[in-house]
N, C-alpha and C positions, 0 to 999 in steps of 0.2 A: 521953336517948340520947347516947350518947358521940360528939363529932364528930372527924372527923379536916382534918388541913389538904390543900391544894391539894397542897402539894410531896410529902405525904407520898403520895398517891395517883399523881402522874404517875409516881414513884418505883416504886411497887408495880407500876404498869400498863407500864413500859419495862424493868421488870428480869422481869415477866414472860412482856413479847411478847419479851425477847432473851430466856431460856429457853426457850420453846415453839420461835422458829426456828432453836434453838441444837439443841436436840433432834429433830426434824425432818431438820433437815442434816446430826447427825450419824447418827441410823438410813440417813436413805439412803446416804450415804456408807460406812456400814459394812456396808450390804447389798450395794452396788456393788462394794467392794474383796472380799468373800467367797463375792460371785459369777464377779468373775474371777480369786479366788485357786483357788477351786476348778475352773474351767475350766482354767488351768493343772496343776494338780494331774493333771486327767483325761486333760486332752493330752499330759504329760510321762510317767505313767502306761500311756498308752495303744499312744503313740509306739514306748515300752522293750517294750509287749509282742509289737506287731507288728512288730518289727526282730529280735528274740531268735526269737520264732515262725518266722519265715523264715530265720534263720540254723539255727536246730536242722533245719528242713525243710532245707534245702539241703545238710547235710552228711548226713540220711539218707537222702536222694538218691542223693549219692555211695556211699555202702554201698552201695545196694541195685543203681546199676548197675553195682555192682563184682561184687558177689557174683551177680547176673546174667550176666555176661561172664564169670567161672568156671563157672558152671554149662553154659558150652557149651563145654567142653576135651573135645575127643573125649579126652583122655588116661583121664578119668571111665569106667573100662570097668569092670564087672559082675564080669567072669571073672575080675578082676587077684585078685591074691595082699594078703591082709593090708598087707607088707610094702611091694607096687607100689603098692598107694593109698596107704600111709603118706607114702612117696615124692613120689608127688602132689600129695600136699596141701600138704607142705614148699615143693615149688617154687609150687602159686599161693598158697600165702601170701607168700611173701617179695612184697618192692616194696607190701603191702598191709600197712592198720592192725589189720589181725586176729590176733588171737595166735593164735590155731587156728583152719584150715580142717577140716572133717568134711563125711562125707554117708553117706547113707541111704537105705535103700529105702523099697518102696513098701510094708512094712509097717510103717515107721517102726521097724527095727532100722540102729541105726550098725553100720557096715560093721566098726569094731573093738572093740566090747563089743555081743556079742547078746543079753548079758541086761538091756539093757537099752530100753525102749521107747519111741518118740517121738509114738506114737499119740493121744493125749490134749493133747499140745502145741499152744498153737495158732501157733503158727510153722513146724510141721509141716503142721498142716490146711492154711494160707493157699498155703504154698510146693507145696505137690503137687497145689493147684488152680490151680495156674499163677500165682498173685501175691506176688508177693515180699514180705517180712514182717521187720520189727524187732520183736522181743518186751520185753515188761518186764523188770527186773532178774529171775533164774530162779537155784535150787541147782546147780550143775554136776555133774552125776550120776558124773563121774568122780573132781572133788577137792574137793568138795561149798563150791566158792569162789560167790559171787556173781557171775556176769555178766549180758549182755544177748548175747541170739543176733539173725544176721542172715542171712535164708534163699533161696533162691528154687529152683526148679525145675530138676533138671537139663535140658538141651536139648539133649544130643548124640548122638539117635536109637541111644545105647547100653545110654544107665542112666536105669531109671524108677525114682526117687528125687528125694533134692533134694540140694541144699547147704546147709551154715551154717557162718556166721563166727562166733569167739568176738570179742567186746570187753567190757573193765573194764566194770565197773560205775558208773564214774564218767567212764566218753566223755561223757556230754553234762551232766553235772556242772560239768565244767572249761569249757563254755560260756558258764555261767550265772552261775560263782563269782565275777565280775567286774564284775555288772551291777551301776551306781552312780546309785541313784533313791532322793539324800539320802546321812547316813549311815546309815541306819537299812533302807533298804530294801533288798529282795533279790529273787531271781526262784525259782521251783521247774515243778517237770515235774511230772504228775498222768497214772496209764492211765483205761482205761475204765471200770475199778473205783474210781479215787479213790487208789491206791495211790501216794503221791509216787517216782518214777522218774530223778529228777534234784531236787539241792539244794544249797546252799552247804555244806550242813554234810551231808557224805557217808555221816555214817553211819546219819541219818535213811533214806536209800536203802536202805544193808545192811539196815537193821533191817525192811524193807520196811512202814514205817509208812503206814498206814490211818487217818487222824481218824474217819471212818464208822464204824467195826469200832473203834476206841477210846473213839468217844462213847456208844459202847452199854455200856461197865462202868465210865466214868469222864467223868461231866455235865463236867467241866471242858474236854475236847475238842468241847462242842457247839457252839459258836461258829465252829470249823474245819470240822466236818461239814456243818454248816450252808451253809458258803460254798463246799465243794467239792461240795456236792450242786447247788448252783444252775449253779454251774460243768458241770459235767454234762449237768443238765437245758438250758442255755441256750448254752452250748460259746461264746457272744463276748458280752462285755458286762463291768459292773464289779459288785462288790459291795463291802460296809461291813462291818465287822467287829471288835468290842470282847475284844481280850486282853492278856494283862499290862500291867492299867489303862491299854491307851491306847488308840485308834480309828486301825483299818488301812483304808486304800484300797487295794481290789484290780482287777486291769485283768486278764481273759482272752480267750487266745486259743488258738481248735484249731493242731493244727500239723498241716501236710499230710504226705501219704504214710505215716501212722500207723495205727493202730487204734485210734482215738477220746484219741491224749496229746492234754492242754492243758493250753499255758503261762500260769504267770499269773504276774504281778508283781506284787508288796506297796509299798506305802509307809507310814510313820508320817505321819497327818494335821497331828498336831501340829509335826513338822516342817516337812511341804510347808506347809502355810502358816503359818506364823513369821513371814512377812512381813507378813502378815492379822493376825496378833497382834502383833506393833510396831505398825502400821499404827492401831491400836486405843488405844493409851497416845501414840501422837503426836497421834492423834483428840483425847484424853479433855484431854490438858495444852492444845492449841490452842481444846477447849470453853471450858475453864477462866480462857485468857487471854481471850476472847471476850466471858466473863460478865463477868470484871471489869472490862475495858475498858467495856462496858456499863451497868455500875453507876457507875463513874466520870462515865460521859457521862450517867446519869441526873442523879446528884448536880448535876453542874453546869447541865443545863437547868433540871431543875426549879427550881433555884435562883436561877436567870436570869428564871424566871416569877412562882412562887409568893410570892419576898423581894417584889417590887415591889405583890404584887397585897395580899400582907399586910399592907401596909405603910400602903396606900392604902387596905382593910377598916378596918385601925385608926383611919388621921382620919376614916373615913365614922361610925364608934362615935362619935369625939370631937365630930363635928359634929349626931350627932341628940341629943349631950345637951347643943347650945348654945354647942360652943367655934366660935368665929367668929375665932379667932386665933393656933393652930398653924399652924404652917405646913405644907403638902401637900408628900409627898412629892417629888421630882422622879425622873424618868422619862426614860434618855437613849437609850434605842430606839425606832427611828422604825417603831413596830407601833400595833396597838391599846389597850396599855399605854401608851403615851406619850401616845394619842388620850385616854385613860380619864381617868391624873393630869390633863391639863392641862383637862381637860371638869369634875375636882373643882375644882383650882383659881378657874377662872373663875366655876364655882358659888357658892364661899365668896365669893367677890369682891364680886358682884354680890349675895350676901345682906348682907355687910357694907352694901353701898352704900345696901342697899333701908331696912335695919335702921339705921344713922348719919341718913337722910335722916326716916323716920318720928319716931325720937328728936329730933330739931330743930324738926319742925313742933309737935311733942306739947310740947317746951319752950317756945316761942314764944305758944304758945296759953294753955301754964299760968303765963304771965307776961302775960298779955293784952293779947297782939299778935295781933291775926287779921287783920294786912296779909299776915301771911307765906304765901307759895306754895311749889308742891310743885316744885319746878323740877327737883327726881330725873328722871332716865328709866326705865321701869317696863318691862321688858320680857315680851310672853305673858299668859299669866294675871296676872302680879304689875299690869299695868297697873289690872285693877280696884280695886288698894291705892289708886291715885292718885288716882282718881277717885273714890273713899269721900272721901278726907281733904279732897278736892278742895269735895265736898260738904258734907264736916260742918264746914268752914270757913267758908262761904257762908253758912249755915245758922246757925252762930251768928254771926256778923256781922250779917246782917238780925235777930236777936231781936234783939241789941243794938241797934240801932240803932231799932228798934221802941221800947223798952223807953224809951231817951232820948228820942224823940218823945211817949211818954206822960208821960215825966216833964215837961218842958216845960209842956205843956197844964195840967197841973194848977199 
């Protein structure tokens, strides 16, 4: 079996307890920072859309109790002439954002093109049932331009019809064209159909673009269908969303005094947290310096251990094959290595001593002197050396001495 050393193992064991809490500290750390890069993201996200939400609400607000407070001009009379309501409507529109004031009866013919109907509108339904009404971008049946119409009820106990303002098609366009969530992100209007009603890029509006009704002859639009359905389905909340290769955060919200618009606002993920990605490579280089400092500090403990202890293995090898006169390492830490060397040392010592004192009695004996005593000190077990030689000293002493008594006699 192959052995390895001391140093090589504390080595192995310290470089890979610093890699486990090196990795450890860093998953959590990078769970922690992309969980609150992401809560930011949400908050900053969510922030934009209920601020945008109440600003589009608040200016159709304004529409609505404008074009409300027109609808109750006694001047609004039934019997007037073509000409006298043409008249009309010039003067309430001025001091107003509306490029054309009109109205209509209660079959839903405009009072100055009867061929044409407003019956099927639903700007029309809402406003002759008494509530006032912003519709989606609509054809303008006279200059077949795109606007948004804004309606309400007449209420001047003359004319049962209603009213409606004309405005651009990009009134709440110009809201939104501004909103700054990143560079990359933007906000859009959606009606009740999914239809976008509002966008930075305005002619998405004209084009009166559907993802729903695009994704059905072109799978490329499912990812948007997808997320303005939920939008729909759930009118406040976010969703996630993969297109031109990157991952959108989306934040919506209904907007009030509508017919089901929601604003939503987008971000680029990979922007909003950028930070969470630096964040990551500052991680990865402070692992790196971590590890190495660690391996450094291995090298030098174990080094600090394993040189002394291998040192001290080797004269233990040199002394079971009988060296009794290298000398022992020496050991200048005042640990258990230092307790170890000086425990070998004293060992050799006192085998010298035991080994020099046995060789002198063994000499003196094979020169035949059995006067000579063990006067060593034997410590432990070694003491019953002493009292062997102690003995077989004795022992041949009295033969001798036997031995010359016999010879005498005879």
């Amino acid at each position: 079996m192959k052995s390895t050393t001391l140093r090589k193992r504390l080595i192995l064991s310290v470089s890979a307890l610093s890699m486990i809490i090196c990795l450890v500290l860093s998953l959590l750390g990078l769970a922690v920072l992309k969980r609150t890069s992401e809560e930011n993201m949400d908050r900053a996200v969510t922030t934009a859309a209920n601020a945008y939400s109440a600003a589009v609400s608040n200016k159709i607000n304004e529409y609505l109790s404008v074009i409300t407070t027109l609808g109750r001009d006694s001047r609004i009379d039934p019997n007037a002439t073509v000409d006298e309501l043409t008249k009309v409507s010039k003067l309430l529109m001025s001091g107003t954002h509306f490029g054309e004031v009109s109205f209509a009866n209660a079959e839903g013919t405009p009072y100055d093109i009867e061929t044409v109907s407003l019956l099927e509108r639903d700007y029309f339904k809402s406003a002759i049932n008494g509530v006032a009404y912003i519709s989606s971008p609509l054809i303008n049946q006279k200059d077949n331009t795109t606007v948004l119409y804004v309606s309400a009820k007449i209420e001047n106990e003359k004319h049962d019809g209603i009213i409606f303002g004309k405005l651009p098609n990009d009134e709440f366009s110009k809201i939104i064209q501004n909103v700054e969530i990143g560079e990359k992100g933007y906000g859009f209007i959606i009606d009740k159909e999914g239809t976008i009603v509002a966008h930075k890029d305005n002619s998405i509006v004209e084009s009166f673009t559907n993802y729903i009704s695009l994704s059905q002859e072109d799978a490329s639009y499912k990812e948007y269908a997808n997320a303005i359905s939920k939008m729909l389905n759930e009118k406040t909340g976010t969703v996630e969303l993969r297109v031109d290769g990157g991952k959108k955060y989306v934040a919506f919200k209904p907007i009030e005094s509508t017919d089901g618009w929601i604003l939503a606002m987008i971000a680029d993920e990979g922007e909003m947290l950028s930070h969470y990605h630096s964040s990551q490579i500052i991680l990865l280089v402070v692992s790196v310096i971590f590890l190495a400092a660690a391996l450094v500090f291995s090298f030098q403990y174990s080094k600090s251990i394993g040189v002394p202890i291998s040192l001290i293995s080797q004269r233990l090898e040199l002394l079971s094959k009988g060296d009794l006169t290298s000398d022992v390492p020496s050991v200048k830490t005042r640990d258990e290595l230092y307790t170890l060397s000086n425990s070998l040392s004293e060992t050799v010592d006192a085998l010298n001593g035991y080994i020099g004192n046995i060789d002198n009695v063994l000499s003196n004996i094979s020169n035949g002197n059995l006067m000579i005593e063990t006067n060593h000190e034997y410590s432990g077990d070694f003491a019953g050396i002493k009292e062997a030689m102690d003995k077989i000293i004795l022992s041949l002493r009295n033969t001798l001495l036997s031995i010359n008594a016999a010879a005498e006699q005879v």
